[in-house]
N, C-alpha and C positions, 0 to 999 in steps of 0.2 A: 206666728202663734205663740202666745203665752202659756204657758208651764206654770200655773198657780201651787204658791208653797209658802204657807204661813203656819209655823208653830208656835209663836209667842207675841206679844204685842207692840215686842223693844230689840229683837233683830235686826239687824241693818235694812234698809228698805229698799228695796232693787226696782220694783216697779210698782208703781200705782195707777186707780182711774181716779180723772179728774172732770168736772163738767161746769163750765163755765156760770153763773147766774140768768136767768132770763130775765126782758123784761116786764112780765108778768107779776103785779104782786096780789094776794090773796088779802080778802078783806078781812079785817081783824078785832072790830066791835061793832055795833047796834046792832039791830033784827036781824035773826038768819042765822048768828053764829051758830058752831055747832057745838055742841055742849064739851065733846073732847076738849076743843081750843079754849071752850070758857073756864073750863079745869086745870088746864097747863097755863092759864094765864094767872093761876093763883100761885102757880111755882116759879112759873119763870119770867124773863121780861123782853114783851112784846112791841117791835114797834117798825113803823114804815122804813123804809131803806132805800137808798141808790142802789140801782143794778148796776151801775156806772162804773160807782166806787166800788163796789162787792168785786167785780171782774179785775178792777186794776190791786185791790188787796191780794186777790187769789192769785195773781198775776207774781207780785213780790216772791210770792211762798213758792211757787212753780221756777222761777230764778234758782232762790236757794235747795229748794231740791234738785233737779237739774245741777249745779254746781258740786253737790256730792255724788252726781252718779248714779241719783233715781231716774230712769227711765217715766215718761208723765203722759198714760195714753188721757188721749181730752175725746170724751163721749161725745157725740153729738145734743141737739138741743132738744129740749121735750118741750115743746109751744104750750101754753096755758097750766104748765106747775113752776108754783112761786119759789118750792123747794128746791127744783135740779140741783142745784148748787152742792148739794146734803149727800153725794151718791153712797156715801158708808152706809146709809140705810136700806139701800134696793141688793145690798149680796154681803157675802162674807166670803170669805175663804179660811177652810181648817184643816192644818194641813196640806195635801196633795188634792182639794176639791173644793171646788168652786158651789156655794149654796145660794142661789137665790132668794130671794127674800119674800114672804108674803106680808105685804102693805095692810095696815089697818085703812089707810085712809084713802077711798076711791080715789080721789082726783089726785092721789101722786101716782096712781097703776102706768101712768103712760113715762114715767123717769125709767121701768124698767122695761123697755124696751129696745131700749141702748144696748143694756147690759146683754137681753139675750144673744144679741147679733153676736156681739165681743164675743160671748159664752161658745158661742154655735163653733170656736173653732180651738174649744180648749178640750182636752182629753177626758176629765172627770168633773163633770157639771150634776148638781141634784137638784131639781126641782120638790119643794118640799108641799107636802099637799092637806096638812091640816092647821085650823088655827091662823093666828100671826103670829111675826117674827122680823125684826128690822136690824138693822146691823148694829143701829147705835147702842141696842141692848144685849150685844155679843161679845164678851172676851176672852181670851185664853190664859190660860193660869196653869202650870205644869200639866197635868191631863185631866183638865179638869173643861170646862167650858161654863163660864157663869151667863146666864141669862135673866134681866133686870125684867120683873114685869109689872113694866112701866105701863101707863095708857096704850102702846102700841103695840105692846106684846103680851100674849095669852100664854096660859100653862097648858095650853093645849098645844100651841106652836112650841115652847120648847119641848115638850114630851114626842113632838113629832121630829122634832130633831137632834133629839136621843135615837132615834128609832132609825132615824136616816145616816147617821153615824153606824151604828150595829150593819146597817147594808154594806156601808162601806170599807167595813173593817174597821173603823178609827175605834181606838182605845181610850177612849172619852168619855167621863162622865158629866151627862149636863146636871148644874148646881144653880136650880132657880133663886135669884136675888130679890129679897121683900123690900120694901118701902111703907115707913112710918104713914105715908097718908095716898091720897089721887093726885091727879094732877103732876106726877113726872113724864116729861117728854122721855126721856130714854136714861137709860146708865150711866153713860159716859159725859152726863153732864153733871155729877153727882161721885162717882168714882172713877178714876184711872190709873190703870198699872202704867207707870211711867220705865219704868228698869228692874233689873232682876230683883225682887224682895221688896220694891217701894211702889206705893202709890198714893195720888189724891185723894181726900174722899171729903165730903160737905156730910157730916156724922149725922145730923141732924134730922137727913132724906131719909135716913135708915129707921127699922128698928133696931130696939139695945140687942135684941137676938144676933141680929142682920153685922150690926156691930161688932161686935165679942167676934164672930165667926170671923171678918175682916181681921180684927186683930191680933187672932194666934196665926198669919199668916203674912204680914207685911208688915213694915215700916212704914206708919202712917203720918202724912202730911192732912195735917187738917184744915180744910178752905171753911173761913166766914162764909154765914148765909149772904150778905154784899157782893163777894166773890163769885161766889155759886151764881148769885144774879145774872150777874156779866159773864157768866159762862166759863171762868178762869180754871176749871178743871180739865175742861177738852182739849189738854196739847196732843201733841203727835211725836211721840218717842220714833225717831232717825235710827239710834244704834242705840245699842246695852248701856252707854254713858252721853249720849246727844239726845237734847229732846229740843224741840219747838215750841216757843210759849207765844202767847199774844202779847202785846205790847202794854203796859198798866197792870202785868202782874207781878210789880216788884217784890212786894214782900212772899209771894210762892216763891218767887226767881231766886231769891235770897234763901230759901228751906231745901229749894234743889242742890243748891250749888253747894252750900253746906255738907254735901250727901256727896261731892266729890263729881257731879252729871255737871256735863256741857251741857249751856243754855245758849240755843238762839231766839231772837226776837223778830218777829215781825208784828204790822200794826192791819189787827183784822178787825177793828174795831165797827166798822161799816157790818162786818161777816155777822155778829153776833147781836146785831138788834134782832133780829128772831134767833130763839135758841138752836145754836149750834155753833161752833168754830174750828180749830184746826181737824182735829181728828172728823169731825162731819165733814168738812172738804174732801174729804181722804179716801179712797176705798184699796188697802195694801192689798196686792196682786200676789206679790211675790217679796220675803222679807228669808236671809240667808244670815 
């Protein structure tokens, strides 16, 4: 049984879920799309992928975690979602409790069914019941909880998980995060707390409001819209001075490193034709 305990973003990471790529891919332009996808497709960049190579990228990063002593459960497969791959967005953890996620998007509902089983044997699991809410637009920040509402997440979902915290005791304020226009997939392709007092952020997703707030609060690295493209915002902070970067993000690597943080490199570059990369991989169970 797992014992979920996540108070910060950049704790040492003890154990994660991880779910392998399927290979199913979802169709991505002419008739049919759904307007969602034709809105994220003006922010971010869209395009076909090997499940092949996605497995054996995720694969490298599973190595190096494993190596330091993350424990790597691997979810079973969800047949017919192109996403699996993404499990940061079916749960979160804040705290001593495990939050499920509600899906905007019907045909990812069957990735979280993995998750309940895993859930079914953990001590403090919440089912949240209004709204959406997807992990990618989840972070934590002293006692704070920022929530991006982005295309997948409503102000109805984080007010519902204001509400779901208050059950649980948690000492937490949720602080919904705006965005300059439509069309963002989630948060953490746009901002990320990397280590204590530092983060990523593509300024440009924001508004100036959204901004200023960011920056009486952190040391901000700021990613080219290019950057943002490729997804170069979404590492996965290891410990309070280790993070994980994809590979082609030299000059971030170079603003990190600056800052005194261990940089490792993997090549996820397969991972990130549809939006998402290390931290989407990721979903921290447990980080101490």
């Amino acid at each position: 049984m797992v014992n979920p305990n996540v108070t910060s973003e950049y704790d040492t990471l003890r154990c994660v879920a991880m779910r392998y790529a399927g290979d199913f891919t979802r169709k991505l332009d002419g008739p049919g799309v759904h307007p969602i996808l034709a809105r994220q497709q003006t922010t971010s960049m869209w395009a076909e992928y090997s499940a092949a190579k996605v497995r054996a990228q995720q694969e490298a990063l599973i190595t190096v975690l494993r190596a330091r002593g993350t424990e790597v459960i691997l979810l079973p497969q969800a047949p017919g979602c192109s996403a699996q791959h993404y499990p940061r967005d079916i749960g979160f953890v804040i705290d001593n409790v495990l939050f499920l996620a509600r899906l905007n998007s019907a045909h990812r509902l069957p990735e979280a069914n993995a998750l309940a089983e895993l859930a079914a044997g953990m001590p403090r699991v919440e089912h949240l019941t209004m709204g959406s809410i997807e992990g990618g637009d989840v972070m934590l920040h002293d006692r704070c909880v920022l929530v991006g509402l982005s295309e997948e997440t409503s102000l109805e979902g984080a007010e519902a998980l204001q509400a779901a915290l208050g059950r649980h005791q948690i000492n937490r304020e949720v602080v919904p995060v705006t965005f300059a226009s439509s069309g963002i997939v989630h948060l953490d392709d746009h901002f990320n707390i990397i280590a204590p007092g530092t983060a990523l952020i593509h300024r440009s997703a924001f508004t100036p409001h959204q901004a200023r707030w960011f920056e009486k609060r952190f040391d901000l690295i700021d990613v080219t819209d290019e950057e943002a493209l490729h997804v170069h915002v979404n590492v996965l902070a290891l410990a309070p001075g280790v993070v994980v970067v994809a590979a082609g993000s030299s000059r971030i690597t170079g603003q990190i490193t600056a800052r005194g943080i261990d940089v490792l490199t993997v090549d996820y570059s397969e991972v990130t034709r549809i939006p998402g990369s290390l931290r989407c991989t990721t979903l921290p169970l447990r980080r101490i």
